[in-house]
C-alpha angles and dihedrals in degrees: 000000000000118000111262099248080054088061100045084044097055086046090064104048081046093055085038091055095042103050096030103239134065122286097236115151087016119121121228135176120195107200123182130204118209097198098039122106116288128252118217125249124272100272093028093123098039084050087048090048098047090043088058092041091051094048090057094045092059098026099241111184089227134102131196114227137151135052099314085070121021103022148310110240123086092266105048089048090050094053085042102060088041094052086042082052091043099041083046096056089039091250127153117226121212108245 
């Protein structure tokens, strides 16, 4: 979990990014939940990325599917294990 003057920190470049100008004289609150649905590291979608890239280079028979890659919540894990069935019998799936 970030320190808290991180995430206020981090608020603010974001508000600064998004309007254009600093966030000076703005008031923001950072809260934080303890029991809500996680959120994935800084880099998780460029190491997903490189760990599927690396399994076709070298044809391993293995797939990455569930919450620890595509998403946490039912239905990603859902779609995820039916792209990961699909990608193991060589199907294409509609979008």
């Amino acid at each position: 979990m970030l320190p808290q003057a991180l995430t206020t920190h981090l608020t603010e470049r974001g508000v600064t990014v998004l309007r254009g100008h600093p966030a000076c004289g703005l008031s923001l609150q950072a809260g934080r939940w303890k029991h809500c649905i996680p959120q994935y590291t800084l880099g998780h979608w460029r190491k997903l990325e490189s760990a599927a890239h690396f399994l076709a280079i070298h044809r391993l028979p293995l797939t990455l599917a569930g919450a620890s890659y595509d998403g946490v919540a039912v239905n990603d894990c859902i779609e995820s294990g039916r792209q990961a069935a699909a990608r193991a019998l060589g199907l294409e799936l509609d979008p």
